[in-house]
C-alpha positions in Angstrom: 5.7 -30.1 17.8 8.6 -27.7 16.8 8.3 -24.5 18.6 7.6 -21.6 16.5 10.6 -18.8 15.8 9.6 -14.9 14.7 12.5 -14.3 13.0 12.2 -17.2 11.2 8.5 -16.3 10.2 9.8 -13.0 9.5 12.3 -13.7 6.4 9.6 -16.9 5.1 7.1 -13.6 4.4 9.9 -11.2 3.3 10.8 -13.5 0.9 7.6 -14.3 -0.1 6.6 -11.0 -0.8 9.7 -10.8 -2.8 9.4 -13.4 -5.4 6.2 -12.7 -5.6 7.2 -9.2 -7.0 9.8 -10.7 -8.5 8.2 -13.4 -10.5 4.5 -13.0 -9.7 1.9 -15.3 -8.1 2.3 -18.2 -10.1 5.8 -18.2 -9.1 5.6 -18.8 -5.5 6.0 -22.2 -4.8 6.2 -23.4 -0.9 9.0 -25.7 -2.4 10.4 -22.7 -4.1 10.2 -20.3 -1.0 11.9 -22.7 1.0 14.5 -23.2 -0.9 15.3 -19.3 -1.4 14.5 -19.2 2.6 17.2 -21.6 2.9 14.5 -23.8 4.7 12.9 -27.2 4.4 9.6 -27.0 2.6 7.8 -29.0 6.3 9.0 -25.2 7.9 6.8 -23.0 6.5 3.7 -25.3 7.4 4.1 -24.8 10.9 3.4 -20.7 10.1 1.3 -21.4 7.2 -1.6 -23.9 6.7 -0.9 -24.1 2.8 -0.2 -21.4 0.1 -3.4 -19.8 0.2 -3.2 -18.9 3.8 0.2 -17.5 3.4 -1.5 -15.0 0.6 -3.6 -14.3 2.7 -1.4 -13.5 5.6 1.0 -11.8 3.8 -1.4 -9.8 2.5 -3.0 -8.7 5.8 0.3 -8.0 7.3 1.1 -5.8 4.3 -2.1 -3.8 5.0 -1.6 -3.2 8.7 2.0 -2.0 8.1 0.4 0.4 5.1 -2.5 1.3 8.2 0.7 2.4 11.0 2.2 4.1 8.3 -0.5 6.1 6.6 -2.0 7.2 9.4 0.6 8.2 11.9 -0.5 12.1 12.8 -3.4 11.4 10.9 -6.9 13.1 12.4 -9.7 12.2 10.7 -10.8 15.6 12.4 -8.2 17.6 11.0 -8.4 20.5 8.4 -8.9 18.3 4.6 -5.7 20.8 3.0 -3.1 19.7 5.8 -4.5 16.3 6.3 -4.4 15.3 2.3 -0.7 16.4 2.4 0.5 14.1 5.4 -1.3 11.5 3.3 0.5 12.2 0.6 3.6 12.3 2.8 3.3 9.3 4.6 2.3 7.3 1.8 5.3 8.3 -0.1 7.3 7.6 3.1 6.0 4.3 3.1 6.8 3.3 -0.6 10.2 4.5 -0.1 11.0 2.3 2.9 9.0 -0.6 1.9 8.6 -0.9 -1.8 8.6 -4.0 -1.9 5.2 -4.5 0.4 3.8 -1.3 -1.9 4.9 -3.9 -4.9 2.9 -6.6 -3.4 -0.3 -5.1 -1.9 -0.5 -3.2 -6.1 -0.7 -7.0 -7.2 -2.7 -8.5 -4.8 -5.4 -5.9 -5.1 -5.5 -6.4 -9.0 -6.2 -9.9 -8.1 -8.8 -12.3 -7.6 -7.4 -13.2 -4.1 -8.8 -9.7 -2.7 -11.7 -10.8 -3.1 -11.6 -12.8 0.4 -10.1 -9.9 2.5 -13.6 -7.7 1.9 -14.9 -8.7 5.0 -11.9 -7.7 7.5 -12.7 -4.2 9.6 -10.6 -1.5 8.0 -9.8 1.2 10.2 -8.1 2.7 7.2 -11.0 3.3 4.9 -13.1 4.4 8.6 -11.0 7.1 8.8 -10.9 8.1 5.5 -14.3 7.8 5.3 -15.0 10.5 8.5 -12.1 13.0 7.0 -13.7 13.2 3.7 -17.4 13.7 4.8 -16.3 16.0 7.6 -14.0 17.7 4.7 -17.6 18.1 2.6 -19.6 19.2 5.5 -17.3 22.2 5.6 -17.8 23.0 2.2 -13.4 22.1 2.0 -14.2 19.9 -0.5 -16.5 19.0 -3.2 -19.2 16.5 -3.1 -18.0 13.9 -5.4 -18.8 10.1 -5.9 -15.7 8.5 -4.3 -14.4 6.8 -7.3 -14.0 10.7 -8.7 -12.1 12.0 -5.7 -9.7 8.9 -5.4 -8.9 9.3 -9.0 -8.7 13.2 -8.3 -6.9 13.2 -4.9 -4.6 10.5 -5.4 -4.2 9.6 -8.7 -1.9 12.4 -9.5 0.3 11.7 -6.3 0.6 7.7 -7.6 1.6 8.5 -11.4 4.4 10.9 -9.7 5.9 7.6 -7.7 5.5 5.2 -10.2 7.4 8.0 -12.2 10.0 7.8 -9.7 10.6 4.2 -8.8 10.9 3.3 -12.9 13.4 6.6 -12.9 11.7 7.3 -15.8 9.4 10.3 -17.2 7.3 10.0 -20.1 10.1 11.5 -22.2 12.1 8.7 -21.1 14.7 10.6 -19.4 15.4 9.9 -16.0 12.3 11.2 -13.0 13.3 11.6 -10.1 10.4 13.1 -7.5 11.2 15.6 -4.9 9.2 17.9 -2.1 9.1 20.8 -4.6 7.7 18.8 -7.7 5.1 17.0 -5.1 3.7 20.3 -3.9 3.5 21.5 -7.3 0.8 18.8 -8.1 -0.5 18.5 -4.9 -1.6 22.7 -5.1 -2.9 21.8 -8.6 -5.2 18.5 -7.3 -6.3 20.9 -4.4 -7.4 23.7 -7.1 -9.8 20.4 -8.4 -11.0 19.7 -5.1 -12.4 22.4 -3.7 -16.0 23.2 -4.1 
């Protein structure tokens, strides 16, 4: 049995994730990776049990990282105002230094495969969860079906990056976002939120 190397796991999903963002799902061949892994195809099966499980891998490794990320100096306890911004913040610090896991985990949850991640715990949506209901209870925030204040609370923050990483406005002319631009919609959504 060959013995197993991390770094060699490492750039198998790295360069996974990339053709898949590249050339989508039906592009990712375990022939295919290999070859842009500089790998034999026999290599990835002693990670991965076939392509499903890589998908599947891939995709819960993407979601952890996103987990660390957006929630570092997160309280679920915290005040809704200050905790909505570092969400914002780390969010947008996250797609900036991985866009290409941002890239993936967008197309994997518009597909059929997230159907099978359902069941994992999610400390993610736990703590979102307790911050929003503790946000309500102290009359921070509106009661609103969730489906309103997603849409409300982060839509505007995920039009304003895709605006960025496309460098392009609706105009057409170049978009680039910065701190001041951010803060302007953030004080607008906040305006919506409140009860």
């Amino acid at each position: 049995m060959r013995i197993r190397d991390e770094n060699k796991e490492i750039a198998i999903r790295e360069k996974a994730i990339e053709m898949i963002v590249n050339e989508g799902f039906d592009g990712l061949s375990m022939h295919k990776l290999a070859k842009a892994a500089n790998i034999s195809a026999s290599t990835i099966y002693i990670y991965f049990k076939n392509r499903e499980d890589l998908l599947n891998q891939l995709y819960i490794a993407v979601a952890d990282l996103f987990v660390k990320e957006t929630l570092q100096n997160f309280d679920p306890e915290m005040d809704f105002e200050a905790g909505l911004w570092l969400q914002w913040n780390n969010r947008y610090r996250y797609i900036l230094q991985y866009p290409l896991h941002y890239h993936f985990s967008e197309q994997f949850r518009n597909s059929p495969l997230i159907r099978q991640q359902e069941a994992r715990e999610d400390p993610f949506r736990t703590a979102m969860h307790k911050f929003v209901k503790q946000a309500v209870q102290r009359k921070q925030l509106a009661d609103l079906p969730a489906e309103i204040f997603w849409s409300l609370a982060y839509g505007p923050f995920y039009i304003l990056v895709k605006f960025h990483l496309d460098n392009s406005a609706m105009s057409g002319k170049p978009f680039s976002l910065s701190e001041q631009k951010m803060k302007q919609t953030f004080e607008r959504v906040m305006k919506a939120l409140k009860p």
